[in-house]
GUNUGU-584658 format. One record per residue (C-alpha): residue number from 1; residue in one letter; x negated, y, z. Coordinates in steps of 0.2 Angstrom, whole numbers. Example, Ala and Ser with C-alpha at 12.3 -4.5 7.8 and 13.67 -1.06 7.14 Angstrom:
BEGIN
@num = 1	residuo = A	px = -62	py = -22	pz = 39
@num = 2	residuo = S	px = -68	py = -5	pz = 36
***
This chain:
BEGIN
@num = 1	residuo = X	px = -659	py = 1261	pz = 462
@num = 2	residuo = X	px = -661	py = 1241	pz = 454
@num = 3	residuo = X	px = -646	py = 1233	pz = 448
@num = 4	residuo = X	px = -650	py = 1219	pz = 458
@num = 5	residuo = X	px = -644	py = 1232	pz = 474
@num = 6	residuo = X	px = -624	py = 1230	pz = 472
@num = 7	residuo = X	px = -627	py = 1209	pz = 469
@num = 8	residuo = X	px = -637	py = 1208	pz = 486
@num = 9	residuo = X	px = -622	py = 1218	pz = 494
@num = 10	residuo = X	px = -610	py = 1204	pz = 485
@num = 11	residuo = X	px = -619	py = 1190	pz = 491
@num = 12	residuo = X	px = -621	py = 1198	pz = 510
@num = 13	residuo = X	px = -602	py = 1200	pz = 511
@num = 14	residuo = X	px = -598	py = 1181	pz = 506
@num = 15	residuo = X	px = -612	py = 1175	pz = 520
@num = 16	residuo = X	px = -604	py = 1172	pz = 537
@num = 17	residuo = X	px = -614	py = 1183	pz = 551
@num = 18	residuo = X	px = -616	py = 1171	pz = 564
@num = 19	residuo = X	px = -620	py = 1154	pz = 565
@num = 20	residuo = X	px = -607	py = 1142	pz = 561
@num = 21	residuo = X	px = -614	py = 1132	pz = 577
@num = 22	residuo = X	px = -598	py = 1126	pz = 586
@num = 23	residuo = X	px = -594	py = 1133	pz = 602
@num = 24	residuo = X	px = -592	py = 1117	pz = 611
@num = 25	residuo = X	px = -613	py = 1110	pz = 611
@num = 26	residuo = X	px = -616	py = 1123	pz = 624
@num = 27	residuo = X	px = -601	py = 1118	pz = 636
@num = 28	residuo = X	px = -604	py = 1105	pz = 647
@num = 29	residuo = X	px = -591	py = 1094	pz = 642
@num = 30	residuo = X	px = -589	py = 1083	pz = 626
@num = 31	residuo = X	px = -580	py = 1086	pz = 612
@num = 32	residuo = X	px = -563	py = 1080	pz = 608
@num = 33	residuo = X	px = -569	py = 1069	pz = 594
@num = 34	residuo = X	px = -584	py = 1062	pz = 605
@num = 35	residuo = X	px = -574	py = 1057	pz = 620
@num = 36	residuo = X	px = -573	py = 1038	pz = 622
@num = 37	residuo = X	px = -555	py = 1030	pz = 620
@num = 38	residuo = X	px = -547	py = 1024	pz = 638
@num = 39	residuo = X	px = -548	py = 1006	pz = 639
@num = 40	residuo = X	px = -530	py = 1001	pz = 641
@num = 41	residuo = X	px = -520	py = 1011	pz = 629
@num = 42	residuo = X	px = -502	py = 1015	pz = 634
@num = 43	residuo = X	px = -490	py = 1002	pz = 625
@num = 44	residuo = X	px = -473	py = 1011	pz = 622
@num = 45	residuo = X	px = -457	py = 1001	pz = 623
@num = 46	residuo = X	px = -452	py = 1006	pz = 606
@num = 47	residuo = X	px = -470	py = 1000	pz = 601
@num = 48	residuo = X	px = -465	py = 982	pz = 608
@num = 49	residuo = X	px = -444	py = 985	pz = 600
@num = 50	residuo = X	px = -436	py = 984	pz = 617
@num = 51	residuo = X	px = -426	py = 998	pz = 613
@num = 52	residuo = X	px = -412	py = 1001	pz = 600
@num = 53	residuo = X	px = -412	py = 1016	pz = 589
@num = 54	residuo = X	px = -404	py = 1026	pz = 602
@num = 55	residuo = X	px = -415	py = 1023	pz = 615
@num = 56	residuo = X	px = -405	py = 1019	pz = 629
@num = 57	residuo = X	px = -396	py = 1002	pz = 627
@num = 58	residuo = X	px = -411	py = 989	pz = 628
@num = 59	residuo = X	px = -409	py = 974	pz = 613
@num = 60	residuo = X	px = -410	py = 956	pz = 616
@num = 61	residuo = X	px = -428	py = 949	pz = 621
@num = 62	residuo = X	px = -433	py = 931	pz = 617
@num = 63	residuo = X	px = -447	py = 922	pz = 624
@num = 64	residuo = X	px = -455	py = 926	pz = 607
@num = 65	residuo = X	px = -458	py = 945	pz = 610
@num = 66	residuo = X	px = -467	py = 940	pz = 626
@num = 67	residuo = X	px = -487	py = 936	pz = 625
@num = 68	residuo = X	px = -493	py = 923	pz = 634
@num = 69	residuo = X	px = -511	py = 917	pz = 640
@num = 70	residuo = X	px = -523	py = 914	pz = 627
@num = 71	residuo = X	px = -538	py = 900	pz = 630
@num = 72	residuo = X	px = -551	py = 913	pz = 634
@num = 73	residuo = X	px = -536	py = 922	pz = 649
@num = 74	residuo = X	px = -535	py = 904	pz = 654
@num = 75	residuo = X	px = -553	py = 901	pz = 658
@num = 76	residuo = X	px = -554	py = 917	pz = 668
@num = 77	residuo = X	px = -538	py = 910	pz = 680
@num = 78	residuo = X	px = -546	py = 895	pz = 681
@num = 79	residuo = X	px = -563	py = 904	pz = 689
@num = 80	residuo = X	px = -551	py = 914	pz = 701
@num = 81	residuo = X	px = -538	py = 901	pz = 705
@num = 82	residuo = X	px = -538	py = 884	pz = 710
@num = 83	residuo = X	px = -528	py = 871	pz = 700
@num = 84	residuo = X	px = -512	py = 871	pz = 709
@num = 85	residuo = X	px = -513	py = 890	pz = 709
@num = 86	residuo = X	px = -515	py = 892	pz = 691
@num = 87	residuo = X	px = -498	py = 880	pz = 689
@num = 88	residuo = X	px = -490	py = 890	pz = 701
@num = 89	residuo = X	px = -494	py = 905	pz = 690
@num = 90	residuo = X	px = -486	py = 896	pz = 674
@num = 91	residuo = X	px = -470	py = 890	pz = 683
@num = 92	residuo = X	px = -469	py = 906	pz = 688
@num = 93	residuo = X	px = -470	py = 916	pz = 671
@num = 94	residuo = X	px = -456	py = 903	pz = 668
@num = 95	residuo = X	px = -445	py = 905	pz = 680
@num = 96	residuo = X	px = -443	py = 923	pz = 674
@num = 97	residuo = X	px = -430	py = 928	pz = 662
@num = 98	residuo = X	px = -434	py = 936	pz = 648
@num = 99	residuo = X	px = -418	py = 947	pz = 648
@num = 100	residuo = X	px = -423	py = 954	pz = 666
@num = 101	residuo = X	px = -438	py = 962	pz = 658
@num = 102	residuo = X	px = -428	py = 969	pz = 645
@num = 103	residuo = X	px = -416	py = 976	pz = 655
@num = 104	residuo = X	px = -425	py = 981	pz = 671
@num = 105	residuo = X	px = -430	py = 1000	pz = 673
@num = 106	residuo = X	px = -417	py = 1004	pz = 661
@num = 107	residuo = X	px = -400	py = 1014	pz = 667
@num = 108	residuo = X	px = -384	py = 1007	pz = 664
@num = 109	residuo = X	px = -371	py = 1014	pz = 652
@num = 110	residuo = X	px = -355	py = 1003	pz = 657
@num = 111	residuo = X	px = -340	py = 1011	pz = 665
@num = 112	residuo = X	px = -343	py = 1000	pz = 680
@num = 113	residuo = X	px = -360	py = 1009	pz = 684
@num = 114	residuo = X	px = -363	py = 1019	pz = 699
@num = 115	residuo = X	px = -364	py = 1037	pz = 704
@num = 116	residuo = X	px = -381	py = 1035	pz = 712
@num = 117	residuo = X	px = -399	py = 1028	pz = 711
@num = 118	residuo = X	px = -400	py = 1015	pz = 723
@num = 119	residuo = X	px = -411	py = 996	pz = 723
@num = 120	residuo = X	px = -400	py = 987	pz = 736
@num = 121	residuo = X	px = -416	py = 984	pz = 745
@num = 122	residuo = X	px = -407	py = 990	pz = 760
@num = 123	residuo = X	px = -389	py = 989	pz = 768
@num = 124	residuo = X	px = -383	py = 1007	pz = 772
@num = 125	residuo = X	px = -376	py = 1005	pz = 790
@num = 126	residuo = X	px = -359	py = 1019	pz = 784
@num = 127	residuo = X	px = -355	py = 1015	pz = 766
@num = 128	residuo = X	px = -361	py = 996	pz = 764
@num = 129	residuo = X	px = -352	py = 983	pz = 772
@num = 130	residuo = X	px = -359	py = 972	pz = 785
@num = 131	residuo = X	px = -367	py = 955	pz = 780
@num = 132	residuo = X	px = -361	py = 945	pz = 797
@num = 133	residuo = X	px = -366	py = 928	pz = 802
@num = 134	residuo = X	px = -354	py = 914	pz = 801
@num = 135	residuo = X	px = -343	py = 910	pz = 819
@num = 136	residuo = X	px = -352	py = 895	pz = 819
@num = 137	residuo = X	px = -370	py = 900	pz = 822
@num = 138	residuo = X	px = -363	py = 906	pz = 838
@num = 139	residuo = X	px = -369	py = 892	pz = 853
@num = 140	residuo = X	px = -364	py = 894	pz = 872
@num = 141	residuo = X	px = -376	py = 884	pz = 878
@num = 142	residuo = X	px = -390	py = 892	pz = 872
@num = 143	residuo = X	px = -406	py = 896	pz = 883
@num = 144	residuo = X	px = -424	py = 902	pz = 883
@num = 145	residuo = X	px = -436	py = 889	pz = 883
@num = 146	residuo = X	px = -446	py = 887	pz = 901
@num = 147	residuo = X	px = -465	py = 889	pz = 903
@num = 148	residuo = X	px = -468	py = 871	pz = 905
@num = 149	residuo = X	px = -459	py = 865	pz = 887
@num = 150	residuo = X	px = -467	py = 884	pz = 880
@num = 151	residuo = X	px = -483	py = 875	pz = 885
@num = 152	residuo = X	px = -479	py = 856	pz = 879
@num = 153	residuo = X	px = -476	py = 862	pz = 862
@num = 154	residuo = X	px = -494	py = 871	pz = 862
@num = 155	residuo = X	px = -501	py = 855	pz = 871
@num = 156	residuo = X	px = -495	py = 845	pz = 854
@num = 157	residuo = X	px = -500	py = 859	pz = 842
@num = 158	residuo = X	px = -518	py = 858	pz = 849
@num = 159	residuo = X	px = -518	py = 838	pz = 847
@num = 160	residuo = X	px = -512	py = 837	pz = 832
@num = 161	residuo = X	px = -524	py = 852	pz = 825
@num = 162	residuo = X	px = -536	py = 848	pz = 811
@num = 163	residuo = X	px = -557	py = 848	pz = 814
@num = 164	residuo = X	px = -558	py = 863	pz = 804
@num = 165	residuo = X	px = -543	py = 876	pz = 808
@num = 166	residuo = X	px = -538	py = 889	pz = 795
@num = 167	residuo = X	px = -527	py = 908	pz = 799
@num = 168	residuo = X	px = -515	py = 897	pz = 791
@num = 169	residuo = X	px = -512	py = 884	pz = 802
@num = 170	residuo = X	px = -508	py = 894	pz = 816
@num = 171	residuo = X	px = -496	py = 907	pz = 808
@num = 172	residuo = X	px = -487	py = 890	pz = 804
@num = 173	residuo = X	px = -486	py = 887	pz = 823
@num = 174	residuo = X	px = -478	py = 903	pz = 829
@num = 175	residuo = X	px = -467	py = 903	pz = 813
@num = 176	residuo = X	px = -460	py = 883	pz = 817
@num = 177	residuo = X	px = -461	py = 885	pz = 835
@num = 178	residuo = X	px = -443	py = 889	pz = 841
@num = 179	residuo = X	px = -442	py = 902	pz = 859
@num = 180	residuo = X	px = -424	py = 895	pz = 863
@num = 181	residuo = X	px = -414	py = 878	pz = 867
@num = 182	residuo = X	px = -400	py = 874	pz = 856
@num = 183	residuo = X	px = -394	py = 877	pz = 839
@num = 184	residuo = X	px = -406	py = 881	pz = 827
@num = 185	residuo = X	px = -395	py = 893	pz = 819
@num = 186	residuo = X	px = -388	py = 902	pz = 834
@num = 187	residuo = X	px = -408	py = 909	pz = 836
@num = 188	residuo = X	px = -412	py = 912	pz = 817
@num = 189	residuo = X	px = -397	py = 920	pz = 811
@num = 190	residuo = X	px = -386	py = 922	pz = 827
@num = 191	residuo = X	px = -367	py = 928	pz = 828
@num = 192	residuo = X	px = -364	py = 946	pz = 834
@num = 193	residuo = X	px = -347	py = 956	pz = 834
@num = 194	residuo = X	px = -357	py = 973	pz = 834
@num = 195	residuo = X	px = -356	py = 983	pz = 822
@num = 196	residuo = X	px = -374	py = 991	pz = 814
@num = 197	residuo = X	px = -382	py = 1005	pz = 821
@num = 198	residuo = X	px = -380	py = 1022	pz = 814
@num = 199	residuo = X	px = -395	py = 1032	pz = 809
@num = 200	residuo = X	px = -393	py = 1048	pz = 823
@num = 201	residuo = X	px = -399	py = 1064	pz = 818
@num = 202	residuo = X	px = -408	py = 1077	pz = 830
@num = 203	residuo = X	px = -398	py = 1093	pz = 833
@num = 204	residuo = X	px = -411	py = 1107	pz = 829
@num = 205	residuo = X	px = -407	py = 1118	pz = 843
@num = 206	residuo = X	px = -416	py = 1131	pz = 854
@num = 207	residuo = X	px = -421	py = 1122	pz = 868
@num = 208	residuo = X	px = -432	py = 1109	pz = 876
@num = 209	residuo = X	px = -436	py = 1093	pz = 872
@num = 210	residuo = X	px = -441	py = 1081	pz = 887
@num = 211	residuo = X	px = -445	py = 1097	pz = 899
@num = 212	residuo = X	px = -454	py = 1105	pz = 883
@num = 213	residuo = X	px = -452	py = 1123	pz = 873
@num = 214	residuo = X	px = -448	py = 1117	pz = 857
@num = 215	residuo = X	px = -457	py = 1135	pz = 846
@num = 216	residuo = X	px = -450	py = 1140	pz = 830
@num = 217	residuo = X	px = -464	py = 1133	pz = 820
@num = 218	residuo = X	px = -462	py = 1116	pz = 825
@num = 219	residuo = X	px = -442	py = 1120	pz = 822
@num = 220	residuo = X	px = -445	py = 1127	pz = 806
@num = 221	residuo = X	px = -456	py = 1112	pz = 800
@num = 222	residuo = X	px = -444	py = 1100	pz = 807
@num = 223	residuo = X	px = -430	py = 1108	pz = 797
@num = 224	residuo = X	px = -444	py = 1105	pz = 781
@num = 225	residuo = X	px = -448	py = 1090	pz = 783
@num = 226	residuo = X	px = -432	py = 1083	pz = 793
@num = 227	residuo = X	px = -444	py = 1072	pz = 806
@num = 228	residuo = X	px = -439	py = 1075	pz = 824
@num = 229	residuo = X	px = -447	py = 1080	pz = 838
@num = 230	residuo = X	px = -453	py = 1064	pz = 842
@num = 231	residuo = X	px = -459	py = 1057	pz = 828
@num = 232	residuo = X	px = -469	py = 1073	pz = 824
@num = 233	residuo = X	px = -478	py = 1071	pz = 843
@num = 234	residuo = X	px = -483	py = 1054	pz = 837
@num = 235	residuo = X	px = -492	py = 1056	pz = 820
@num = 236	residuo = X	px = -510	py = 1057	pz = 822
@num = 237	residuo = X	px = -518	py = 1075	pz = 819
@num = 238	residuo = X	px = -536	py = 1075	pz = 818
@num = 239	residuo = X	px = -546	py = 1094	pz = 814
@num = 240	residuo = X	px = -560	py = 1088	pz = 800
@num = 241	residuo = X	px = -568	py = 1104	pz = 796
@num = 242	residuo = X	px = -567	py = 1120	pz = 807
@num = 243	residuo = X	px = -576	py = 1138	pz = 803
@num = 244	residuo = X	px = -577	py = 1155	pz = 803
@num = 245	residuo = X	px = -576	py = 1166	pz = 786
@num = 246	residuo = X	px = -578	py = 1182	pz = 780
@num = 247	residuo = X	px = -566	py = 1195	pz = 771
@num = 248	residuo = X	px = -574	py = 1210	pz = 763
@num = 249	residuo = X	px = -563	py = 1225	pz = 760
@num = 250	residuo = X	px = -563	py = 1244	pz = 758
@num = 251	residuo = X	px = -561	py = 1246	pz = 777
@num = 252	residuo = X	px = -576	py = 1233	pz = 783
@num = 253	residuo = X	px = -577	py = 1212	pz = 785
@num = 254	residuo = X	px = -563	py = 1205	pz = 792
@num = 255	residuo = X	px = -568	py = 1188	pz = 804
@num = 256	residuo = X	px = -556	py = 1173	pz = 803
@num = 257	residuo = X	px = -556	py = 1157	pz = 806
@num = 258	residuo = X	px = -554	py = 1140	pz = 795
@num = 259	residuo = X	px = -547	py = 1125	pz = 799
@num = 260	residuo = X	px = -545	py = 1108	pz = 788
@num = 261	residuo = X	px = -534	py = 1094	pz = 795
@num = 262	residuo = X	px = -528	py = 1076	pz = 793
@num = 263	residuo = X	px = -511	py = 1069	pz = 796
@num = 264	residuo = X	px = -501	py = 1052	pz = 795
@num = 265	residuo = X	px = -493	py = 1041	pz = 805
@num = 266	residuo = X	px = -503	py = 1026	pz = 802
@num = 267	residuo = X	px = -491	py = 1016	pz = 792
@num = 268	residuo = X	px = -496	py = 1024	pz = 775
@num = 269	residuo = X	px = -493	py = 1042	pz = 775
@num = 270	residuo = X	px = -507	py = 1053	pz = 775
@num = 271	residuo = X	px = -507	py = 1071	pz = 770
@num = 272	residuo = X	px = -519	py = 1086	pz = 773
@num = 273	residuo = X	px = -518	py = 1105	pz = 774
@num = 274	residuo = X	px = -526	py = 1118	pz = 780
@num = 275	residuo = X	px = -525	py = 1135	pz = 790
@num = 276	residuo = X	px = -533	py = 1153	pz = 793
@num = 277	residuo = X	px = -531	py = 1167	pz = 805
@num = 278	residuo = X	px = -538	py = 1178	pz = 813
@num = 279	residuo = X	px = -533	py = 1168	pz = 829
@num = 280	residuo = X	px = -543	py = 1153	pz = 831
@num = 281	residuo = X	px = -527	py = 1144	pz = 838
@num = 282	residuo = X	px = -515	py = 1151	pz = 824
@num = 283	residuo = X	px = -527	py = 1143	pz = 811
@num = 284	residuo = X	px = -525	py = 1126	pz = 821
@num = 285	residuo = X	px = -506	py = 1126	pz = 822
@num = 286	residuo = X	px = -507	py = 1131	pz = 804
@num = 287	residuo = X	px = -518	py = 1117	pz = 799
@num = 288	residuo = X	px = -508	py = 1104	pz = 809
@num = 289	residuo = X	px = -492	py = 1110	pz = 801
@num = 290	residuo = X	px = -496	py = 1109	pz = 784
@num = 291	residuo = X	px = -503	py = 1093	pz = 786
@num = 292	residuo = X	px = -488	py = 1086	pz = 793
@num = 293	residuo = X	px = -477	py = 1094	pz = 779
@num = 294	residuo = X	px = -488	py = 1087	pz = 765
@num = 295	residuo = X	px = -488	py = 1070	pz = 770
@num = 296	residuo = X	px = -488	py = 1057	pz = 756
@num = 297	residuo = X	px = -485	py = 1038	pz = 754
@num = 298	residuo = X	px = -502	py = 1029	pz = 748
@num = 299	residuo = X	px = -501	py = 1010	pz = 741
@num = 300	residuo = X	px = -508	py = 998	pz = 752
@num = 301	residuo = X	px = -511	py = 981	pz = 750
@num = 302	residuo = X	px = -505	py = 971	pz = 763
@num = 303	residuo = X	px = -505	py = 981	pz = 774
@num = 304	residuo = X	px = -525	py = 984	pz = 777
@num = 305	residuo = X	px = -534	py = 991	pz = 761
@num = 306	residuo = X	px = -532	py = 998	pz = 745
@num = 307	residuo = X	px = -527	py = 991	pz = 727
@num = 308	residuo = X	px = -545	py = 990	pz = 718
@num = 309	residuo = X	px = -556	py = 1002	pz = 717
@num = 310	residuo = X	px = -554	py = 1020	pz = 714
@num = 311	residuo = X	px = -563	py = 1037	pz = 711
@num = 312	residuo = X	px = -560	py = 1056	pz = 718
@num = 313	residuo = X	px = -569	py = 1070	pz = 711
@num = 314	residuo = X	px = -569	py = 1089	pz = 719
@num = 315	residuo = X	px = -578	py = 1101	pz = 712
@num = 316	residuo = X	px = -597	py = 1093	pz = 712
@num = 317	residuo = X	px = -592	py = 1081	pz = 727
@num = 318	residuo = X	px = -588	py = 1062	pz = 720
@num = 319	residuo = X	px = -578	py = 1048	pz = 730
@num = 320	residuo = X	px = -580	py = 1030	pz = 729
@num = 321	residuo = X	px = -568	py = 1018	pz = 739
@num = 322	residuo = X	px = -569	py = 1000	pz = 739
@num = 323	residuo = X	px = -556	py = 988	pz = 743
@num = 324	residuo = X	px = -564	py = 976	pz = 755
@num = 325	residuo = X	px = -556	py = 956	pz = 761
@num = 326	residuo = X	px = -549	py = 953	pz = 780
@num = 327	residuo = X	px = -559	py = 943	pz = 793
@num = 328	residuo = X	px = -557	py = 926	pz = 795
@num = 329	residuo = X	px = -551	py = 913	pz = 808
@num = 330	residuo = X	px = -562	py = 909	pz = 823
@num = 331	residuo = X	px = -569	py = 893	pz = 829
@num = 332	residuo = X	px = -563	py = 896	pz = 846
@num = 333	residuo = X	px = -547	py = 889	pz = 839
@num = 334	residuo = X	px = -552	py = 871	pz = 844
@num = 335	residuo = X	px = -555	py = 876	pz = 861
@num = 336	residuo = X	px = -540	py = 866	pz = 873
@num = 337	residuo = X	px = -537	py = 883	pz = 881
@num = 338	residuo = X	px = -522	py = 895	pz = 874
@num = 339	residuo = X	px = -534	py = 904	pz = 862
@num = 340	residuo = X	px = -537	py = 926	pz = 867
@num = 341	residuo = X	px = -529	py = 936	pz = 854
@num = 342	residuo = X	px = -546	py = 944	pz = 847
@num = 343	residuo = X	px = -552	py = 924	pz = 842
@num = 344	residuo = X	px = -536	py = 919	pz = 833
@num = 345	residuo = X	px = -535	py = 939	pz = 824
@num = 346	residuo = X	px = -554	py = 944	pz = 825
@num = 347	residuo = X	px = -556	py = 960	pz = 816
@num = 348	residuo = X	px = -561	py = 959	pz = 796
@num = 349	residuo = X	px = -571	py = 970	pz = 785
@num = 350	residuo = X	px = -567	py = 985	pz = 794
@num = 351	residuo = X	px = -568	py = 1004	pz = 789
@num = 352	residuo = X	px = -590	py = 1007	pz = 783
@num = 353	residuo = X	px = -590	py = 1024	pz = 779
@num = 354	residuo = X	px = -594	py = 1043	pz = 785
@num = 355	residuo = X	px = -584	py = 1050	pz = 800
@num = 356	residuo = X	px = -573	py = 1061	pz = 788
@num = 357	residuo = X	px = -565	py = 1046	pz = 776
@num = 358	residuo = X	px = -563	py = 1036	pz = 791
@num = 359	residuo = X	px = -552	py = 1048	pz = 801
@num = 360	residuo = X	px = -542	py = 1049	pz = 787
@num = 361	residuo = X	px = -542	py = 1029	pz = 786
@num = 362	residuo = X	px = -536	py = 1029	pz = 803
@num = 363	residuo = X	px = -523	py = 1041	pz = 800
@num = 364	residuo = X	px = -516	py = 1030	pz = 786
@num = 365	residuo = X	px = -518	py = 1015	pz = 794
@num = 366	residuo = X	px = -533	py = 1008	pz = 780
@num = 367	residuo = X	px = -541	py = 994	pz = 792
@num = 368	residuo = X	px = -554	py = 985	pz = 778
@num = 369	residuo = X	px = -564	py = 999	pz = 767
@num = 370	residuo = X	px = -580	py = 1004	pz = 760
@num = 371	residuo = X	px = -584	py = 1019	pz = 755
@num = 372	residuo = X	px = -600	py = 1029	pz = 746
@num = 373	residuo = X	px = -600	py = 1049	pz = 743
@num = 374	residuo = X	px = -611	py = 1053	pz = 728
@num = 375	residuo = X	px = -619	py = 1070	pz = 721
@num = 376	residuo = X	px = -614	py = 1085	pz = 736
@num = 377	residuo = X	px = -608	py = 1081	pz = 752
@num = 378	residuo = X	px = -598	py = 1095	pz = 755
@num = 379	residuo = X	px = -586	py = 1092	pz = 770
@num = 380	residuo = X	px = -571	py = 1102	pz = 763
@num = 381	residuo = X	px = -573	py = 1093	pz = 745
@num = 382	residuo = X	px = -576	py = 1078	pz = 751
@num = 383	residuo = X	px = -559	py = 1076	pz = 762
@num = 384	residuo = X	px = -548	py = 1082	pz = 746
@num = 385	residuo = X	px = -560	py = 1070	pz = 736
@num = 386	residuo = X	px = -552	py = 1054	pz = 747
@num = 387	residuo = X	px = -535	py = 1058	pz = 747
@num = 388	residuo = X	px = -535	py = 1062	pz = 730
@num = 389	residuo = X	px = -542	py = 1045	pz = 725
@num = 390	residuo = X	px = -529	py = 1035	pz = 739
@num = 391	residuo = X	px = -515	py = 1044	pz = 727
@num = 392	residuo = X	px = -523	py = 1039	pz = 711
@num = 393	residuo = X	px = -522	py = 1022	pz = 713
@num = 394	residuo = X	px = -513	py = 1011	pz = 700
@num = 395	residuo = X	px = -500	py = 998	pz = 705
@num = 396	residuo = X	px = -502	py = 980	pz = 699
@num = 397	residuo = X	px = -486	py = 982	pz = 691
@num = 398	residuo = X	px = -489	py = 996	pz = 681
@num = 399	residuo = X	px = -503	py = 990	pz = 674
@num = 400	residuo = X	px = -494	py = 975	pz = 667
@num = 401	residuo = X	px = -481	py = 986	pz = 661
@num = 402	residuo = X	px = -494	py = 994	pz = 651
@num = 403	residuo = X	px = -501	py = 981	pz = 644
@num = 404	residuo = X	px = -484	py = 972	pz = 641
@num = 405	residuo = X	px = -488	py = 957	pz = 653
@num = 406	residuo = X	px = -478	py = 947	pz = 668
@num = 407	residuo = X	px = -485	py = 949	pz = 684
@num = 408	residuo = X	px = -485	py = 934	pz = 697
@num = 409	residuo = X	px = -494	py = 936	pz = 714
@num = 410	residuo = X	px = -495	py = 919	pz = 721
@num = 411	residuo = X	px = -503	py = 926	pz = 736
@num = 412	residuo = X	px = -487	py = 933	pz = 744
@num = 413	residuo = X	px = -480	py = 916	pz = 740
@num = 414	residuo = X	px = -488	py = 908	pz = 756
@num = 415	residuo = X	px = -485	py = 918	pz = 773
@num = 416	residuo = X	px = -481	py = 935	pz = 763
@num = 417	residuo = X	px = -501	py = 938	pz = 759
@num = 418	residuo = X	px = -509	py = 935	pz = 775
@num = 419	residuo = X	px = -520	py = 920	pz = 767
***
């Protein structure tokens, strides 16, 4: 035996026996350190000081903590925005107080603080009190408007209408042009000695409900969800995916049925759920209730499409949605004759896309999208794919909280949007 034996052994102890190759090159994804860094980076409010050392009471804010545009933002408004819009935007900016933006969002420590979490967006018809109109808005004489001055007032409208009419100029018409005769204020605010309405709420009971058997499925989910009868028979259901698997056990292959669903009531709420039984009818029922019961609010912007553009990925199935513009006013305006519904509000961009993200754009309410389904087109995927991207989308607002900006949309300025 060599004594170079026992110094091979030495050296063979100290050297690692496999490879110190990192474990992460053969995964799929990156590593940590290789990721890219997200392109707006979350700005902390103790990062801007609008918080004491406690963090609760919010410190004075001058207009010096707040940025404003620099020469370069300046030049992109002005592609985007026409002159008076752009001025609108800095009389705007302001008007706001800086002390509002400290002291929005934050909850208040003052003895004179209430018990709950309310914005005063609403009048509570039981524990708020009524906001009444004045007793003199109240006119005896008042009266509807007959045909013939209904039509006068068009008659003048159409005469005194530009070459080239805009959506603007007739929302002015039907927003000036007054249905009554008499005081202006007895038909805009009028006077009434009744008291609000008080929200009712639908006795759960076994029984029917307009000559129907109310089952204790639809009583069950009514008790979840706390929609009545009614408004449950009037959200739109549509089965998307529908088919039969297979359960292997011990004692053989047990045959069921799948079902996928869609549910909203096409006023933004969507929500989807699914279903299986052995019973082809079960699995519906199931579907269609757990749709209804996980029904979400999505943001829409005005009403019609989406904010931006967003992305939903499922397993290998990838979602696109495009936010799209609305249509535009028709040249049939200048016609003499009362103009037909469909040429003052012609339809606009509309809903391009496959039949499944369309049905659940109609359950929504989405009127003006485009849509692209990348990589698998998978049925079941690509469904959870679109809701999931409609419930990712980032507000406006929220984005200028993160980037510690104020937010002014002139566009809800004129007719709430619709320009």
């Amino acid at each position: 035996m060599s004594s170079s034996q026992p110094i091979r052994c030495l050296f063979a102890k100290a050297k690692p026996a496999y490879s110190p190759t990192s474990r992460r090159t053969f995964h799929k994804s990156t590593c940590l350190h290789a990721r890219p860094s997200p392109r707006y980076k979350s700005i902390k409010a103790a990062e801007l000081g609008l918080v004491t050392k406690n963090e609760k009471a919010p410190r004075a804010v001058s207009a010096k903590d707040l940025q404003s545009y620099s020469e370069r933002e300046k030049a992109a408004l002005a592609k985007r925005y026409t002159p008076a819009q752009v001025a609108a935007i800095e009389v705007g900016e302001a008007v706001i107080d800086p002390q509002d933006l400290a002291e929005q969002a934050a909850a208040r420590e003052d003895p004179m603080k209430i018990d709950y979490l309310d914005d005063f967006s609403t009048i509570h018809p039981v524990a708020d009190k009524p906001i009444r109109a004045p007793a003199e808005n109240y006119d005896p004489k008042l009266r509807f408007k007959t045909e013939d001055e209904l039509g006068e007032d068009l008659t003048n409208w159409v005469k005194d209408m530009p070459e080239e009419p805009e959506r603007l100029d007739w929302m002015k018409f039907l927003d000036r042009t007054r249905l009554t005769v008499g005081k202006p204020e007895a038909e805009l605010n009028p006077r009434s000695s009744l008291a609000p309405e008080i929200p009712k709420l639908d006795i759960l009971r076994r029984g029917t409900a307009d000559g129907e058997e109310i089952d204790a499925a639809t009583r069950r989910l009514m008790r979840q969800t706390g929609f009545s009868y009614k408004e449950i028979r009037r959200f739109r259901v549509k089965h998307l995916v529908q088919h039969g698997v297979t359960n292997q056990t011990r004692l053989g292959k047990i045959m069921s049925m799948y079902h996928l669903a869609v549910a909203g009531n096409g006023k933004g709420m969507v929500g989807i759920g699914e279903g299986k039984s052995t019973e082809p009818e079960e699995a519906r029922m199931q579907a269609r209730n757990a749709a209804i019961r996980n029904m979400q609010p999505i943001p829409m912007y005005e009403g019609r499409t989406i904010f931006g553009d967003v992305k939903g990925k499922v397993s290998a199935t990838e979602v696109e949605l495009m936010t799209r513009p609305p249509g535009k006013v028709s040249p049939c305006l200048c016609s003499k004759n009362f103009p037909r519904t469909d040429s003052v509000f012609p339809p606009g961009f509309g809903v391009r896309c496959q039949s499944l993200i369309f049905e659940i754009c109609r359950c929504a309410g989405i009127q003006d999208m485009a849509a692209r389904v990348t990589r698998s087109r998978n049925h079941m995927n690509t469904v959870k794919a679109t809701v999931k991207a409609l419930l990712s989308q980032r507000l406006p607002e929220e984005i200028a909280r993160a980037r510690g900006r104020k937010l002014v949309d002139v566009r809800k300025v004129y007719y709430g949007g619709n320009v």
